[in-house]
C-alpha angles and dihedrals in degrees: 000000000000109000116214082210091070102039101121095025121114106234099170155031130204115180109213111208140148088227104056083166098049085046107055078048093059104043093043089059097037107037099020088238114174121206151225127180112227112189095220128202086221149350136200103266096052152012122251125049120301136167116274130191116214122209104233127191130149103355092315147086115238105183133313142228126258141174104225089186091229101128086227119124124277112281132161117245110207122205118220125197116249138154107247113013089201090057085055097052090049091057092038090060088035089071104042105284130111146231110245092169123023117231113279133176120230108196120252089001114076137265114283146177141167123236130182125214116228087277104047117264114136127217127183118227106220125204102180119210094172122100101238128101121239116287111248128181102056108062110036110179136002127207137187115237104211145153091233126028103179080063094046084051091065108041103042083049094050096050097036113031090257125152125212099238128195107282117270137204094253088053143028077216127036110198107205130206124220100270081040101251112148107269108173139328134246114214132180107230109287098194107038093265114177129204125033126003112265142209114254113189128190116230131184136233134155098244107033083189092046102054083038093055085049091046086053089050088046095049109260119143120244111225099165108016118223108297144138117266122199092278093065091246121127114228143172134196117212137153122227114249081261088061096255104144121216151149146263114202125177111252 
């Protein structure tokens, strides 16, 4: 089922975190998600079945939230779309990176893995075996948080296809995929993180100030307030209150 047309292309979000109920509640209020439980065979953190809460909107499912039982901060995991998932592992580990999860099937879902880069953030290969084409309209935009971008360039193309595109005004970094449509971002810290490079991913709401103004009540952490950037979109950048960063951008 796996669709060339797709390969680079981010199809899905899990957000890992040790408060899968503080979470849901967060989210909900924040980003308006809706949910479904799915009782899943297997997830990416472990082998054996687990709930899992799916994130719903329109007629379609958009990522989902796990414990991974780490003891790190929260952080969000994206899935992007590749042809073998084991080849990506291999390069992934062939530039400095490493394999956190071995590649594993779950049945009528797709072919999956986590892999981490040389400082830490994880990414997830994706082979897809279901029927349904990529979710589109709630995450927007990912992009990479790290000290070097020009580092995180080369080894996030080599292991996914990417290609290190001219600067834009949404990115210091533009990640490309093979027919040039936009695939992920690369950004220097913007608010002086520490540790291992981390996910960030865009996520849109109606009223960036209002869902910033509910995170603060529900005890996320502001790190750009609410403003315009070149593009004329209005974005934040926030953590949850389990120390996963991520984004608000204006529909």
């Amino acid at each position: 089922m796996a669709d060339p047309a797709e390969f680079g292309r981010v199809v899905w979000h899990d957000c890992l975190t040790h408060d899968i109920a503080g979470a849901l509640r967060f989210y909900g209020a924040v980003a308006g998600f809706q949910y479904q439980l799915e009782h899943a065979a297997h997830c990416a953190w472990a082998d054996g079945p687990a709930d899992y809460p799916l994130i719903v909107a329109g007629v379609g499912a958009h990522g989902g939230f796990v414990d991974p039982c780490d003891g790190a901060p929260g952080r969000w995991l994206p899935y992007v779309a590749v042809a073998d998932a084991d080849a990506a592992c291999a390069r992934a580990v062939q530039h400095g990176g490493r394999v956190v999860r071995a590649p594993f099937d779950v049945p009528g879902v797709g072919r999956s893995a986590v892999v981490a880069d040389p400082h830490g953030g994880l990414t997830a290969p994706f082979v897809r075996t279901h029927p349904f084409p990529p979710p589109e309209g709630v995450f927007l935009w990912d992009a990479v948080l790290a000290d070097d971008v020009g580092e995180a360039g080369a080894f996030y193309g080599a292991v996914f296809g990417w290609n290190a595109a001219t600067p834009t005004k949404c990115a210091p970094l533009t990640f490309t995929r093979a027919d040039g449509a936009h695939a992920a971002g690369a950004m220097a810290r913007p608010f002086g993180a520490a540790g291992a490079w981390v996910w960030l991913p865009f996520i849109a709401t109606a009223d960036v100030d209002a869902a910033t103004a509910r995170a603060l009540s529900l005890g996320g952490v502001v790190h750009i307030a609410p403003a315009e950037a070149r593009d004329g979109v209005r974005r934040a950048i926030l953590a949850d209150p389990m120390g996963a960063p991520f984004a608000l951008s204006a529909l």
